[in-house]
MDTraj code that builds the backbone (N, CA, C; nanometers):
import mdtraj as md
import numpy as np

residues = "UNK UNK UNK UNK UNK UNK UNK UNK UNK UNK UNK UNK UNK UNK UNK UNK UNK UNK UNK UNK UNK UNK UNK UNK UNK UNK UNK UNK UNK UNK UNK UNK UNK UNK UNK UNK UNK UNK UNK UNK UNK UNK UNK UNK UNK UNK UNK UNK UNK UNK UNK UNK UNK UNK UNK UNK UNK UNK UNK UNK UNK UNK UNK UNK UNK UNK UNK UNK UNK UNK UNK UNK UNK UNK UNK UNK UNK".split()
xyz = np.array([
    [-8.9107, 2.0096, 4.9380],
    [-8.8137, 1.9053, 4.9635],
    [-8.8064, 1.8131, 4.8418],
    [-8.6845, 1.7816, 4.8013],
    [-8.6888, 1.7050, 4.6815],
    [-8.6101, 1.5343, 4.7328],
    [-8.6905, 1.4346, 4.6713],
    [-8.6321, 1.2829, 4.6985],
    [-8.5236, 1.2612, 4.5843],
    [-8.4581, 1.2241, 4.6190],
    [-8.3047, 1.1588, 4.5251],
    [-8.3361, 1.0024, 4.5410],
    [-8.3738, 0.9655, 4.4263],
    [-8.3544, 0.7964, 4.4208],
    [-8.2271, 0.7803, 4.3665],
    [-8.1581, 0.6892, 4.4329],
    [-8.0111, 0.6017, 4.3670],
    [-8.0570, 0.5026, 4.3482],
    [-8.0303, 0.4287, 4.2391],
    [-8.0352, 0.2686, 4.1907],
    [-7.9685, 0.1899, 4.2856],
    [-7.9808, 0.0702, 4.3542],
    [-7.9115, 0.0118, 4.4276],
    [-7.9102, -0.1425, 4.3233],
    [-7.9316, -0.1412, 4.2359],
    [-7.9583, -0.2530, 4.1358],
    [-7.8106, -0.2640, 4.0976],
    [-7.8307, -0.4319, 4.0887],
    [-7.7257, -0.5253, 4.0040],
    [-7.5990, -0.4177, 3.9552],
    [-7.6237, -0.3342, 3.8228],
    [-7.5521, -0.2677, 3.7112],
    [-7.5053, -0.1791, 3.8314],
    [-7.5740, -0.0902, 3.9030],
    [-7.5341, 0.0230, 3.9806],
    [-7.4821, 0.0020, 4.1020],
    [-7.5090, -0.0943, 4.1572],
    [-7.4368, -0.1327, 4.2860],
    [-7.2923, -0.2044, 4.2308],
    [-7.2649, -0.2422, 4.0861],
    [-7.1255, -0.3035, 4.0688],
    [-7.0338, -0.1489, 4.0120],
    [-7.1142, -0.0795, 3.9476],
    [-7.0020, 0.0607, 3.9389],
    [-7.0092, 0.1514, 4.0753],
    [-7.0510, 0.1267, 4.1521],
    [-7.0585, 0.2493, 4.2993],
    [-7.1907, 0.2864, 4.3409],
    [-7.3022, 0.2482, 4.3448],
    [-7.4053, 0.2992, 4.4255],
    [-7.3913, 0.3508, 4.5373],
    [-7.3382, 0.2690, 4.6460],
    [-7.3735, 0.2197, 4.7389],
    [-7.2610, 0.3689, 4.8270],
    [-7.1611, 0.3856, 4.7086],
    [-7.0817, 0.4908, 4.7216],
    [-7.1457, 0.6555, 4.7117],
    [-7.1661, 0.6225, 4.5908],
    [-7.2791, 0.7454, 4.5507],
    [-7.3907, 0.7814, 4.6946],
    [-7.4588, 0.6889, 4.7227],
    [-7.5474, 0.7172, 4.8800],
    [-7.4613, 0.7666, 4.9594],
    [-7.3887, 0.6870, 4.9834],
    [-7.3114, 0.7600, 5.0844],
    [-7.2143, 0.8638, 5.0990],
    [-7.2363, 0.9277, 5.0088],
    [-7.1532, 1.0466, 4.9910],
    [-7.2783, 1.1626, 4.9856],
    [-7.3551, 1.1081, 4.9022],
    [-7.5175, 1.1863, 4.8999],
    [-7.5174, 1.2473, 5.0687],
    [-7.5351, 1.1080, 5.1371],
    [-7.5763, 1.1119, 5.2853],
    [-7.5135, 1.2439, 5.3483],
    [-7.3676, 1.2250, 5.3227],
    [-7.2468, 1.2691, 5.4106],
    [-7.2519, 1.4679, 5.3538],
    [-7.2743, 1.4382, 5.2463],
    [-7.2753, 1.6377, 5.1999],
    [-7.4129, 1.6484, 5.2835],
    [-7.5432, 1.5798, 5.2410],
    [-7.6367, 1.6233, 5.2694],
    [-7.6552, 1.6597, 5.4622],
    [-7.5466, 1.6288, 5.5442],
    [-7.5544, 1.6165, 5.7106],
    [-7.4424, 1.6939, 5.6988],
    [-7.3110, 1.7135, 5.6403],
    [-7.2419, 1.8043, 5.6698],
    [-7.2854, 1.9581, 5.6393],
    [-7.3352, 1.9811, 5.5271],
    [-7.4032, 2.0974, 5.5057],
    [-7.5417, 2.1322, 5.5543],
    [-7.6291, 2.0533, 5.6283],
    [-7.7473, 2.0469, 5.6981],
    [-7.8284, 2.0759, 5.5989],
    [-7.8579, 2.0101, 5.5141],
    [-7.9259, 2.0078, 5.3872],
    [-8.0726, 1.9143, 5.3827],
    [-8.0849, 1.8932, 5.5253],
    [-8.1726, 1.7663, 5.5597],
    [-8.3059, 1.7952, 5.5170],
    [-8.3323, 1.9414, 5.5176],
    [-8.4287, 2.0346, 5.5078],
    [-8.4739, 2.0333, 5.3637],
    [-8.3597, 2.0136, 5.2366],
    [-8.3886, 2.0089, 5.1155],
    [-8.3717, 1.8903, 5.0275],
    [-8.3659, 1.7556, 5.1075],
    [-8.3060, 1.6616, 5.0372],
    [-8.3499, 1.5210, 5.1260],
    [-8.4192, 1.4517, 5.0963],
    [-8.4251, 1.2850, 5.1023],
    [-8.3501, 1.2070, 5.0248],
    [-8.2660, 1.1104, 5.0632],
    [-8.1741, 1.0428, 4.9751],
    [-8.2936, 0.9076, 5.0079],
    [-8.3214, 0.8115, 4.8785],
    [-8.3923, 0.6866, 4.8763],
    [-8.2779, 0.5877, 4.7749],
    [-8.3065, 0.4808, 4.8298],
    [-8.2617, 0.3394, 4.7360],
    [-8.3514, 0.2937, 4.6679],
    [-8.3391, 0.2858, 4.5307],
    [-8.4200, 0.2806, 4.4232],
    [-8.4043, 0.0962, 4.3492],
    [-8.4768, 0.0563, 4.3181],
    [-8.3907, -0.0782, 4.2192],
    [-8.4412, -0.0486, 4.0717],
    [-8.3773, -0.0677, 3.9922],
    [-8.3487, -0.0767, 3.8632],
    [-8.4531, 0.0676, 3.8096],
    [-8.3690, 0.1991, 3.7918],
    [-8.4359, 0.2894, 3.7262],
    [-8.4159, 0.2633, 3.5805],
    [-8.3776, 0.1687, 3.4870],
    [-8.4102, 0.1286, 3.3824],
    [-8.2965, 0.2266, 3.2856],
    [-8.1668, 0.2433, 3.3343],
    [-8.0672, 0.3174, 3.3294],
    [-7.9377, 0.2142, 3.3160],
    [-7.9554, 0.1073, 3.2675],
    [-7.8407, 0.0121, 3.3241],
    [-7.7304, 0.0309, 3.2912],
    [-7.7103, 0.0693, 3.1546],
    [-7.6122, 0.0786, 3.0997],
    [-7.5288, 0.2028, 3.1445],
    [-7.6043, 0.2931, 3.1824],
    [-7.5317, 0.4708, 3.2020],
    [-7.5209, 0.4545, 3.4000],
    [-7.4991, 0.3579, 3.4542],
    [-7.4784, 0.3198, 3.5785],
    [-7.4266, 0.4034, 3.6297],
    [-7.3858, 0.4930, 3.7410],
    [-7.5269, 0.4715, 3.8785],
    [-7.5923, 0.5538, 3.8380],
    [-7.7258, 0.4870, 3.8119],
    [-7.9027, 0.5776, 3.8011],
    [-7.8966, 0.6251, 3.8986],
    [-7.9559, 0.7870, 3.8675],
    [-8.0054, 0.8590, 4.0143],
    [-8.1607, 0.9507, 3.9528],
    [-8.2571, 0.9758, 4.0129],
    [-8.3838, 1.0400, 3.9534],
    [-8.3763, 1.1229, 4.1093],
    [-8.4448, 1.2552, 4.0712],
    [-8.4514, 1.3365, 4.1547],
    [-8.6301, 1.3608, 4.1079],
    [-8.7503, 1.3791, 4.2045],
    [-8.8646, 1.3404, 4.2282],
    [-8.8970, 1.2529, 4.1434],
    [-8.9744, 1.3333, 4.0410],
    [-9.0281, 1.2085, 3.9093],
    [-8.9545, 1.3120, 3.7989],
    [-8.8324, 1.3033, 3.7620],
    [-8.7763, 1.3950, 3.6500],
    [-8.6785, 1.2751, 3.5688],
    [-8.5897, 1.3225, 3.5408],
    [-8.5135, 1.2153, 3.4444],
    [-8.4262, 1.1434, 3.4977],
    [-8.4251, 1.0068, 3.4321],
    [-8.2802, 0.9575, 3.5174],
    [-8.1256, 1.0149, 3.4568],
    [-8.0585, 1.0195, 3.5625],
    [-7.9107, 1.0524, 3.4867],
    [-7.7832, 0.9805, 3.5689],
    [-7.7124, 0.9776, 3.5071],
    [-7.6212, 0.8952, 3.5928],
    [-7.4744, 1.0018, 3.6475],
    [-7.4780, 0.9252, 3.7326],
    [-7.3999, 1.0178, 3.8431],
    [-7.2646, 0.9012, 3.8875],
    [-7.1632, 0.9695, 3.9644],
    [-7.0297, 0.9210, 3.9931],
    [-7.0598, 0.9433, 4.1018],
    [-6.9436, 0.9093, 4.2214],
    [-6.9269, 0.9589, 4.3350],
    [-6.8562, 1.0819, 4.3238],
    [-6.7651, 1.0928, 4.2284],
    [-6.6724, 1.2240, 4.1954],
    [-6.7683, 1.3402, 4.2325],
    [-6.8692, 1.3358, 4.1125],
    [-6.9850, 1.4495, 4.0783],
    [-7.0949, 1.4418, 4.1860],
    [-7.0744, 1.3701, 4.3202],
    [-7.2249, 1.4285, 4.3825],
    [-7.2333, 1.5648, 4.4137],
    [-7.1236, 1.6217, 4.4628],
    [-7.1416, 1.7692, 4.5328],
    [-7.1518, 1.8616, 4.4244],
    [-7.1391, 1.8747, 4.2686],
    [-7.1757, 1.9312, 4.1906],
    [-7.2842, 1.8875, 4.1773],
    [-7.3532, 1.8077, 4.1321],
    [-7.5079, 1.7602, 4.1248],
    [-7.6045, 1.8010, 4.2415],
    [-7.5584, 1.7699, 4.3659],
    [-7.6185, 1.8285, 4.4865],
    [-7.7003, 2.0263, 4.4435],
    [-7.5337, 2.0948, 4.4387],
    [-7.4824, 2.2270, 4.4515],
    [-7.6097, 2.2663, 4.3022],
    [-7.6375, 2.1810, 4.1881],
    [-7.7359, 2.2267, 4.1093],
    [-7.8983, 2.2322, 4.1170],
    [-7.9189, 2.1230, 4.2172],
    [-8.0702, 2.1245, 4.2946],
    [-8.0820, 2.2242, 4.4134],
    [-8.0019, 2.3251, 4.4395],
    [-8.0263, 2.4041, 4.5701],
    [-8.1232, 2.5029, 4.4583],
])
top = md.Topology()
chain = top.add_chain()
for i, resn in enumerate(residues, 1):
    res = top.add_residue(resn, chain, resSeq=i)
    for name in ("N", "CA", "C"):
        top.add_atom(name, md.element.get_by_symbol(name[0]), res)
traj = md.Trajectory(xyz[None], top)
């Protein structure tokens, strides 16, 4: 099972966090993915500038859209 931290910090909650989760949420229950995926709220992955931070266990941060979750998802299966 892998954890998805999203930044919910300042920088990332003003370009879409909060969007990004919830779209995370919504693939991860429509496709029953519950099995391979924890979505967490993170504060400041130290990413500010490349807003919304997302880290998947302890690997790199990268920044993500709401556009790109279901491609990002579709690359951790």
């Amino acid at each position: 099972m892998k954890t998805i931290h999203v930044c919910v910090g300042s920088a990332c909650h003003l370009k879409g966090a909060y969007q990004v989760v919830n779209r995370l949420q919504k693939i991860v229950e429509e496709k029953k993915l519950e099995d391979y995926f924890i979505i967490k709220a993170a504060f400041c992955l130290g990413n500010c500038t490349n807003a919304v931070s997302v880290k998947v266990d302890e690997g790199a941060v990268v920044s993500l859209t709401e556009k790109e979750v279901e491609a990002f998802l579709e690359k951790l299966l």
